[in-house]
C-alpha positions as CSV (number, residue, x, y, z in Angstrom):
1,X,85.3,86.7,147.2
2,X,84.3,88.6,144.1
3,X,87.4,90.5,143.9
4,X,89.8,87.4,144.4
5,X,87.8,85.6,141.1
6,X,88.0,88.8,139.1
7,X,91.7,89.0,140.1
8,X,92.2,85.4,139.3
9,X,90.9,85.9,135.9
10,X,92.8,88.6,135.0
11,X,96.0,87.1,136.3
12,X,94.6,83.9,133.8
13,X,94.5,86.2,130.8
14,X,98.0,88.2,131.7
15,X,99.7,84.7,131.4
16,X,97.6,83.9,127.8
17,X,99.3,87.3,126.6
18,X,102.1,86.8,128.0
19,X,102.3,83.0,125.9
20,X,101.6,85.4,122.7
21,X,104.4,87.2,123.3
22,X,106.6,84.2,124.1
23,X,105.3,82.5,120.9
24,X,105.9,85.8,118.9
25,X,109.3,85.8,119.7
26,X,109.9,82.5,119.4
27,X,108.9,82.7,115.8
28,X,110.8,85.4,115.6
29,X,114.2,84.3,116.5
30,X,113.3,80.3,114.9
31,X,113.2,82.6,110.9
32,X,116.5,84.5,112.3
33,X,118.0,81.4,112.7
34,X,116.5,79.7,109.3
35,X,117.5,83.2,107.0
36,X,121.0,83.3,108.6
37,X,122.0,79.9,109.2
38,X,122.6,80.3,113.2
39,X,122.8,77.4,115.2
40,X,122.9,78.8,118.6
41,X,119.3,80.7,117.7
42,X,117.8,78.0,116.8
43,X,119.2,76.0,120.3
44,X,117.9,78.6,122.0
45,X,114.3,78.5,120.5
46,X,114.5,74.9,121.2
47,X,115.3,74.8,124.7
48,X,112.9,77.9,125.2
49,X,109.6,76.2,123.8
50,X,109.6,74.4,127.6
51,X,108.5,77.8,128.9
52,X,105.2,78.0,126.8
53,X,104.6,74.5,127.7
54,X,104.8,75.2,131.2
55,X,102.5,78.2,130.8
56,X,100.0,76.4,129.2
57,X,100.2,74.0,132.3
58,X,99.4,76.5,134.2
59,X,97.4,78.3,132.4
60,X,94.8,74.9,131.9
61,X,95.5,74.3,135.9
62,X,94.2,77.6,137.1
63,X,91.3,77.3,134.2
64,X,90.3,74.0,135.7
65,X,90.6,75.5,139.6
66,X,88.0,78.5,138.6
67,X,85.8,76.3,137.3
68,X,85.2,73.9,140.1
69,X,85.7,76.4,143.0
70,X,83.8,79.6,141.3
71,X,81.2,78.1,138.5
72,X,81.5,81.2,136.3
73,X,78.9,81.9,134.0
74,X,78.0,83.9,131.4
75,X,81.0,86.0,130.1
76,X,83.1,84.6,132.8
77,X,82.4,81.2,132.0
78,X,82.9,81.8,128.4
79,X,86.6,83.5,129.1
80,X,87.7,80.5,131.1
81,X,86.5,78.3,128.7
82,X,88.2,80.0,125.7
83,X,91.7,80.7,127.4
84,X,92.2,76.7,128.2
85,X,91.5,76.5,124.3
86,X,93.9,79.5,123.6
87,X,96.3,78.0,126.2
88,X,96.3,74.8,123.8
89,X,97.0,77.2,120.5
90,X,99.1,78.9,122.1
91,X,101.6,75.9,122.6
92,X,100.8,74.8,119.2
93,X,102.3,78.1,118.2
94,X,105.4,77.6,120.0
95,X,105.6,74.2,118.4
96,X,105.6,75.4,115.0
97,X,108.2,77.9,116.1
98,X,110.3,74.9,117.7
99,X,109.8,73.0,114.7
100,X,111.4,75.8,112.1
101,X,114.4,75.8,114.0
102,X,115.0,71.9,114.6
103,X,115.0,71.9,111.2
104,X,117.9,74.4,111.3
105,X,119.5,72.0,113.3
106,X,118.9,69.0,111.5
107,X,120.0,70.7,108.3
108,X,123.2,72.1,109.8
109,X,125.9,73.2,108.2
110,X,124.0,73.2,105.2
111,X,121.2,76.2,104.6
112,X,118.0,75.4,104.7
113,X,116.4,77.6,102.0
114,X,118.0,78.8,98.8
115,X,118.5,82.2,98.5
116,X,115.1,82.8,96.2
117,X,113.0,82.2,99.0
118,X,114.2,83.8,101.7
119,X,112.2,87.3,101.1
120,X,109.3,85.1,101.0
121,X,109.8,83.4,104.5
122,X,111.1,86.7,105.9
123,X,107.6,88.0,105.0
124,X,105.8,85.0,106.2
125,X,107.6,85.7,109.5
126,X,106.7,89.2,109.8
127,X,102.7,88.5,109.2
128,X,102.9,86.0,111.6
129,X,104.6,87.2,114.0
130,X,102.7,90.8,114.0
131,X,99.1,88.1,114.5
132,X,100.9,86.4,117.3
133,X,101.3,90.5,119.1
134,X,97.6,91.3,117.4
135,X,96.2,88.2,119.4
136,X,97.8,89.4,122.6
137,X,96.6,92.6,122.5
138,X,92.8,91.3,121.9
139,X,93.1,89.1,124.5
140,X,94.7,92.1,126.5
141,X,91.8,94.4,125.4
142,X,88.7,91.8,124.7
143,X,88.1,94.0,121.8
144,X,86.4,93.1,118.6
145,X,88.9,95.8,116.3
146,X,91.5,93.9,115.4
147,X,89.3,90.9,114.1
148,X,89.0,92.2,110.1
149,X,92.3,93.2,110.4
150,X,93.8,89.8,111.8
151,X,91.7,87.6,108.8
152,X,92.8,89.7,106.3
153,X,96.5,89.3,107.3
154,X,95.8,85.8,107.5
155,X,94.5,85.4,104.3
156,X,97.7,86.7,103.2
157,X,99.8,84.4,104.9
158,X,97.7,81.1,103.7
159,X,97.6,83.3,99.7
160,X,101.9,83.2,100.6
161,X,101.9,79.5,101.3
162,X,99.5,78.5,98.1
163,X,101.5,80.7,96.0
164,X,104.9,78.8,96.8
165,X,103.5,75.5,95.1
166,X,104.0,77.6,91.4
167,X,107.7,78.3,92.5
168,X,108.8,75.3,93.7
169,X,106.8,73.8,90.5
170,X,108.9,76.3,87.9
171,X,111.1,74.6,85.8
172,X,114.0,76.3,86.5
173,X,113.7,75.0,90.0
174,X,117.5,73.5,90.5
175,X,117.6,72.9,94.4
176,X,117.0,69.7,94.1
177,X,113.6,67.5,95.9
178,X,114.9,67.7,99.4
179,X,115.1,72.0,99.7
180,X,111.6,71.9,98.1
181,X,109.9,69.3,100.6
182,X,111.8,71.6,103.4
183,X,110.5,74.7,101.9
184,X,106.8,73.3,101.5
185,X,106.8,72.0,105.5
186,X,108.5,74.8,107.1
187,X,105.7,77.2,105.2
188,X,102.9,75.2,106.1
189,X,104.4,76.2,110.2
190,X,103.8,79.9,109.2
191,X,100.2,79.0,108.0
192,X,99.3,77.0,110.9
193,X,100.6,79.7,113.0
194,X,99.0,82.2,111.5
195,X,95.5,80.2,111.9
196,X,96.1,79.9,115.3
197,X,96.7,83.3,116.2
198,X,93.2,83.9,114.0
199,X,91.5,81.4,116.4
200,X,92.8,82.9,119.5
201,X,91.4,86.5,118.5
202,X,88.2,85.2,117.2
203,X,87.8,83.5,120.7
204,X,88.7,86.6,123.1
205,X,85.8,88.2,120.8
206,X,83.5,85.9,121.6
207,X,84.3,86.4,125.1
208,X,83.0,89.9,125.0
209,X,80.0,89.3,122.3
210,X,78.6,86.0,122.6
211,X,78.8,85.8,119.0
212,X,82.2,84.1,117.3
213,X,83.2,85.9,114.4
214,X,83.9,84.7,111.1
């Protein structure tokens, strides 16, 4: 019986990494579609963000079956309870993800972002896409290492998104109100990404510790 739980939750925490790697990608392939202007990427990301939502479905089911048929405690109660939260993130993730690239749709032909801003979002996209692999592999490992590393690069990304206000407020700003309010959104998705992924690791280290970390 103890084997079956224990294999149980570690089947529950290969689907939460798995949804980190699904979001990862998503995000991804949703700032490939926003730098280049491709349709059928952002389509894809789109039609793709069922997948996580049907993982955390499953994910939340399974969560809710250990807890009425096992009554884990301790650690064990603490990971089931923190991978139906990171369940819930996770989707959020792939939201925000879905959310850059409908607005590559809506926005089509036309580019979304002007050409000054696009090393901006392609950095944005690579912080947050390395937090979305960082978060797997804490919740992979359980380990507390990654946790200074994942705030700082967070700090970044929210420092990236504060800093854009100043652009978009230059006066030689000539993109008119709509690419601005466009720009401002779409940023605030990497942010709230990255603050996910930040939750997520913080919770898989509380797991372990019994202690979540700042």
């Amino acid at each position: 019986m103890r084997d079956s739980f224990r294999n149980r939750l570690d089947d529950l925490v290969a689907s939460l990494v798995n949804m980190s790697d699904l979001a990862a990608a998503a995000m991804r392939d949703a700032t490939t579609a926003l730098l280049t202007n491709d349709l059928s990427t952002a389509e894809r990301v789109i039609a793709d963000d069922r997948i996580v939502d049907l993982a955390r479905s499953a994910c939340e089911s399974d969560a809710h079956l250990l807890l009425a048929l096992q009554a884990p405690v301790a650690g064990d109660l603490r990971l089931v309870i923190a991978a139906m939260h990171s369940a819930e993130s996770l989707e959020r993730m792939g939201d925000l993800a879905q959310h850059i690239a409908e607005t590559v749709r809506r926005r089509s032909p036309r580019e979304v972002l002007p050409p000054v801003l696009r090393p901006r979002f392609a950095q944005m996209a690579d912080i947050a896409v390395n937090l979305a692999h960082d978060a797997a592999e804490t919740l992979r490992t359980r380990s507390s290492g990654l946790v200074g590393a994942v705030s700082a690069a967070d700090e970044e990304l929210d420092d990236l998104h504060r800093s854009l206000f100043a652009v978009l407020e230059y006066q030689d700003w000539s993109y008119g109100v709509g690419a601005a309010v466009d720009a401002v959104r779409l940023s605030q998705c990497y942010e709230r990404f990255g603050d996910h992924a930040l939750s997520i690791v913080r919770r898989a280290t509380f797991v372990e510790t019994g202690v979540m970390a700042s």
